[in-house]
N, C-alpha and C positions, 0 to 999 in steps of 0.2 A: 646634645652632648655637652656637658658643661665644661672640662676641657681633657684631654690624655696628651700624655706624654711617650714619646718615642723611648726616650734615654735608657730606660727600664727594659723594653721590651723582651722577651721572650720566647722563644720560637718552637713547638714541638714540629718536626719538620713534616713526621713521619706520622699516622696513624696506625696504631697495633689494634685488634680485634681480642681484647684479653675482656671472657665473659661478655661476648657482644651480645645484642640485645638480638630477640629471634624474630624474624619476619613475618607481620600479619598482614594479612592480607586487608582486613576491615581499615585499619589505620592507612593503610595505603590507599583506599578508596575514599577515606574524608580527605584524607589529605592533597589530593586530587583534585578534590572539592574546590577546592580555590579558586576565586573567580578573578582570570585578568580584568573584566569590567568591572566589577568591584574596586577594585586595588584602584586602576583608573580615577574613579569616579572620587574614592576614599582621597586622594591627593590633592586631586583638581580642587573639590570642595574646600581642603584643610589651607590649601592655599590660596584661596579665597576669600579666607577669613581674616587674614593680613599678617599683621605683627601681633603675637601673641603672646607680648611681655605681662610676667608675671602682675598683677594689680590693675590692667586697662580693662577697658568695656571688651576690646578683642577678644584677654582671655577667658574673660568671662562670656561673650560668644563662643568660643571652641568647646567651653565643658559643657553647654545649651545642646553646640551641635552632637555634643557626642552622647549626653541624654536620650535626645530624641533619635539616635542611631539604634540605639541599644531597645528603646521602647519599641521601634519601628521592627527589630527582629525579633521580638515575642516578649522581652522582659518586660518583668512588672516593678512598678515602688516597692515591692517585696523582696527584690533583688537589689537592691540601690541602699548605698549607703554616701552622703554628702558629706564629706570630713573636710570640716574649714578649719581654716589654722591664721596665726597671724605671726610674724616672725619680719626684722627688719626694717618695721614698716612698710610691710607689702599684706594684704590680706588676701585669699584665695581658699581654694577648694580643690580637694582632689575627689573624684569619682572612682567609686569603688564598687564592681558589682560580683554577686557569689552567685555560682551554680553549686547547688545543696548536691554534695556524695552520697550515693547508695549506702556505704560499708561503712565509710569515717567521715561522718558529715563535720567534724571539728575539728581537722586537719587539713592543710589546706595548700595547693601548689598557686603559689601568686603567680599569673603573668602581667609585668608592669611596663611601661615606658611613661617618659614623658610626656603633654602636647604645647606646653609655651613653648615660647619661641625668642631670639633677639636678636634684633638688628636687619631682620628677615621674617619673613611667611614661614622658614623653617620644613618644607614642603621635606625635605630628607630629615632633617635635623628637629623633630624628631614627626615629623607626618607620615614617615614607610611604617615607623615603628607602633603608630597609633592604628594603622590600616590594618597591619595585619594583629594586631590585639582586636579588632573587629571583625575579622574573618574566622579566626577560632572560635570567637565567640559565636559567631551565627554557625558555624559548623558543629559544633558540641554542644547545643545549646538542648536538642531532645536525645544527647550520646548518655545512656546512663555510665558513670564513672566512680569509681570506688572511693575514692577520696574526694571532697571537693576543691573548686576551683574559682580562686580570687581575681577578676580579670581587673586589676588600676591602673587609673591613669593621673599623671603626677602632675601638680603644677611646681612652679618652684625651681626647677633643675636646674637652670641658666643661670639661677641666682648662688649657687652653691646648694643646691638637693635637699631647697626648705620646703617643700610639700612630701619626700620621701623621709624626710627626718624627724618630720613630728606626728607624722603618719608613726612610726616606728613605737617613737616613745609615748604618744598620749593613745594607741588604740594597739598596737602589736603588746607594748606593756603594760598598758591602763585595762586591759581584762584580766578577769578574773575567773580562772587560772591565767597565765599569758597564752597569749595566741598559741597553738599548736602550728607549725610552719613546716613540711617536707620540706618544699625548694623552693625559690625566686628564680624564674627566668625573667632577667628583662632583654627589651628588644629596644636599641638604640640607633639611631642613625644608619642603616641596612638598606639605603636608596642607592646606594653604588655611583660607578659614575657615567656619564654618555660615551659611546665610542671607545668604551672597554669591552675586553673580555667580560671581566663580572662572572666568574666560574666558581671562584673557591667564597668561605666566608669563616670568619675567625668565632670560636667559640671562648667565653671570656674565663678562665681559671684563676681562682682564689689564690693568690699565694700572702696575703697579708696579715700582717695581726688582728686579733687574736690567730694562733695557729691551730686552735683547739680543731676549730673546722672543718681545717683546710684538705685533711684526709679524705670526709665525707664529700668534700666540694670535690675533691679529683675527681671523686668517682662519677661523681653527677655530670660533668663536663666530658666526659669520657663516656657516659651516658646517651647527653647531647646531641656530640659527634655522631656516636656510632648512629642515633636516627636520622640525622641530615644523609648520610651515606646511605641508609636501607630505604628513606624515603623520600631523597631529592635528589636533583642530579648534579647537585654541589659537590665540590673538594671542600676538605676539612684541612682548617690551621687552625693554631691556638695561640692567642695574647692573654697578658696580666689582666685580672679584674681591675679597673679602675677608674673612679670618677664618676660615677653614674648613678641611676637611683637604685643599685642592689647595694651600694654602701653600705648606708647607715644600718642595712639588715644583716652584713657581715659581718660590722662591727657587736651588732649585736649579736653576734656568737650563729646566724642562718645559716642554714646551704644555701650557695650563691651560684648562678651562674649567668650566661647572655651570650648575643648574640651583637657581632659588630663589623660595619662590610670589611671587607677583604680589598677592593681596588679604591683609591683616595685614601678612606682608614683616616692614619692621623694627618695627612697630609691632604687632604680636600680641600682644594681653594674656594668651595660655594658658600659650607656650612658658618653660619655668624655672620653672614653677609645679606645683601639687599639679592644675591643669584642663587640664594637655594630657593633653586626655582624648580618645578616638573620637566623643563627643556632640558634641565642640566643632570637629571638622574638617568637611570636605568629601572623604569617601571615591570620589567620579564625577570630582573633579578630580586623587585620586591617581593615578586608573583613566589619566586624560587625557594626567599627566605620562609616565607609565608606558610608553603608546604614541608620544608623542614619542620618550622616551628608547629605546625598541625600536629605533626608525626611523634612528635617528642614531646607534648603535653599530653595527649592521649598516652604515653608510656608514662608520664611522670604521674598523672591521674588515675592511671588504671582504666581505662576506659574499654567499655565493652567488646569483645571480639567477634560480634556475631557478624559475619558480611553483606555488606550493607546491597540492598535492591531493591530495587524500584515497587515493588509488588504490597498487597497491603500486609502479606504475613511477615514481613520483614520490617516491615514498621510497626506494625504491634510489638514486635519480639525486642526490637528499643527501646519500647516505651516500657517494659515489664521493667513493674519497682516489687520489691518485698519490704515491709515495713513494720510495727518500727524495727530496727535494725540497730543494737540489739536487740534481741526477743524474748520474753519471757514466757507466757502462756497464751500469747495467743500473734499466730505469724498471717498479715494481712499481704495479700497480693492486688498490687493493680498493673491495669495497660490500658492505652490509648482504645481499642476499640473492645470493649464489655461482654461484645454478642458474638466473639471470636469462641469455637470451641477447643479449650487447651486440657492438656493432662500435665497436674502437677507431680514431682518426685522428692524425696526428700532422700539424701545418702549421707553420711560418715564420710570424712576425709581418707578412706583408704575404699570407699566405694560401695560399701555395703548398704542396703536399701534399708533405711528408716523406718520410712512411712511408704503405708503399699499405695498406690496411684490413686489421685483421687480425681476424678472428672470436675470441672468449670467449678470448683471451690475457692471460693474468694479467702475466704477465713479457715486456716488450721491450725487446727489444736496441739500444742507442744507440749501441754502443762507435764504430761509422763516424759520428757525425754531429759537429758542427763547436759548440764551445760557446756559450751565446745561450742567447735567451729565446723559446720557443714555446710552442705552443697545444694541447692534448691536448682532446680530444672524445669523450665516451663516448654512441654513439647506443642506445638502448632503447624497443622498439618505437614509432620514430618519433619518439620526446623525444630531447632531447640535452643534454649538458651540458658545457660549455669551460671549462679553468682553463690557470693561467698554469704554465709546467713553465723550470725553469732547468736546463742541461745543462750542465755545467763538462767 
């Protein structure tokens, strides 16, 4: 956390349930997912890499280690993008990896934090927030999701937010069209403290300029909330957005929102010290964040509702893509196992049958149907699975 301020604060005390978000049951079961030994292991490690001030061999160790984290859970250089920057006289790299959307592959929900570090190993400040940006990732990683999803990791922070700020302007604004952006969560300092409670966790809302946003940001952060509540066993508070690396994307006119602990907060005496250490956090409240933040990128993604189990039909019925998407004349279906027998269906947004059922057909033919937005169905022994298909 580069720094926040009390002075400002702002308290919604109270959670209201206005257009709450409705309870899935699949989102509940990844976000479950979360491994205490994971999160463990993600800390120990990160703080073991020392001091990872912007410009040393350190932090160029942590963006190594978190390469080969990322390769280690199935991603490929196909997924990796290396954005180096130089600003200050400090030079550095952020890591930035996409999982490609079924429905809007060019729109995009960033989940970002920090992983330099000063003065300290930074094991809270920012390593809970780095841990559990890699538990999402290994959890969603074969979730197919409607939109895709930007998992970055920022260098820069401590120094005033130079790896999330030229992040912004040389690749958010240096494409062409500009980046399409849904939301920004990012995940800051959320390692809580030892010998608390560690119950509740503050979700961060937009109130600054531009205010063109800040409307859409409510909603989003009221979003948030409401999945920490349907999918962890956290209380909900809310603070000002501030200081972090969702900045410079607020500024630039993003939905913004985040996550920031609730006990210490702005008053932690480890964080920027030589004691953000592992001894001094609350690793069951990373664990907690962790499953929150599962819960609510999966809602912010779209990500698939089918309920997850252990069986192989249930994993095929993940792994079903339709492609490309949009479709014109000819709509391609894949899954993880090939030799599965499925029946495809094709409906109308109010339900009406398309196309009459066709047995183990990989490739069908749309060229006669009428452009619009319909519902493709893949049944497998008895399970089934619907996603959204655009036909131009």
């Amino acid at each position: 956390m580069f720094k926040k301020y009390i002075s400002s604060l702002i308290l919604l005390t109270s959670l209201q349930f206005v257009d709450a978000q409705n309870f899935i049951q699949a989102y509940k079961d990844r976000a479950d997912q979360v491994s205490q030994t994971n999160i463990n292991t993600y800390l120990q490690e990160f703080e073991n890499l020392g001091v990872k001030r912007t410009g040393t061999t350190q932090n160029t160790n942590a963006f190594n280690w978190l390469k080969n984290k990322y390769t280690a859970l199935g991603y490929t250089t196909a997924n990796f993008q290396e954005h180096s920057w130089t600003a200050n006289n400090l030079s550095s790299k952020n890591l930035i990896v996409t999982k490609t959307g079924t429905l809007y592959p060019n729109k995009f929900v960033i989940v970002c934090g920090h992983f330099d570090s000063i003065n300290g190993p930074g094991t809270n400040d920012n390593g809970s927030g780095t841990s559990i940006i890699l538990e999402i990732a290994r959890i969603l990683k074969d979730v197919p999701t409607d939109y895709s999803i930007k998992f970055i990791h920022f260098s820069g922070e401590e120094q005033g937010l130079l790896g999330s700020s030229r992040y912004v302007s040389q690749v958010v604004n240096g494409t062409s069209p500009k980046m399409d952006i849904k939301v920004v969560v990012n995940l800051d300092q959320v390692g809580g403290l030892k010998n608390r409670t560690n119950n509740k966790l503050y979700h961060d809302k937009d109130q600054s300029s531009p205010s063109s946003n800040n409307a859409a940001a409510a909603i989003a952060v009221q979003e948030l909330a409401n999945c920490t509540t349907l999918y962890s066993t956290l209380a909900v508070d809310f603070d000002p957005a501030e200081n972090t690396d969702y900045v410079p994307f607020q500024q630039n006119g993003e939905i913004i929102t985040g996550y920031f602990e609730y006990e210490g907060g702005y008053n932690n005496p480890y964080v920027h010290t030589a004691n953000d250490l592992l001894i001094n956090m609350d690793p069951v409240y990373v664990k907690n964040v962790g499953t929150a933040a599962v819960g609510a990128i999966q809602h912010f993604s779209v990500a698939s509702k089918t309920t997850l189990a252990v069986d192989e039909t249930s994993k095929t019925l993940e792994s079903v893509q339709f492609y490309p998407n949009p479709a014109k004349r000819v709509l391609n279906l894949k899954m993880d196992n090939a030799s599965k027998h499925f029946t495809f269906e094709l409906t109308d947004m109010s339900g009406s049958q398309i196309i009459i059922t066709k047995q183990n057909t990989n490739q069908i033919d749309i060229s006669n149907l009428k452009p619009g937005v319909y519902l493709g169905t893949i049944i497998i022994d008895n399970e089934k699975v619907t996603k959204k298909i655009i036909i131009e």
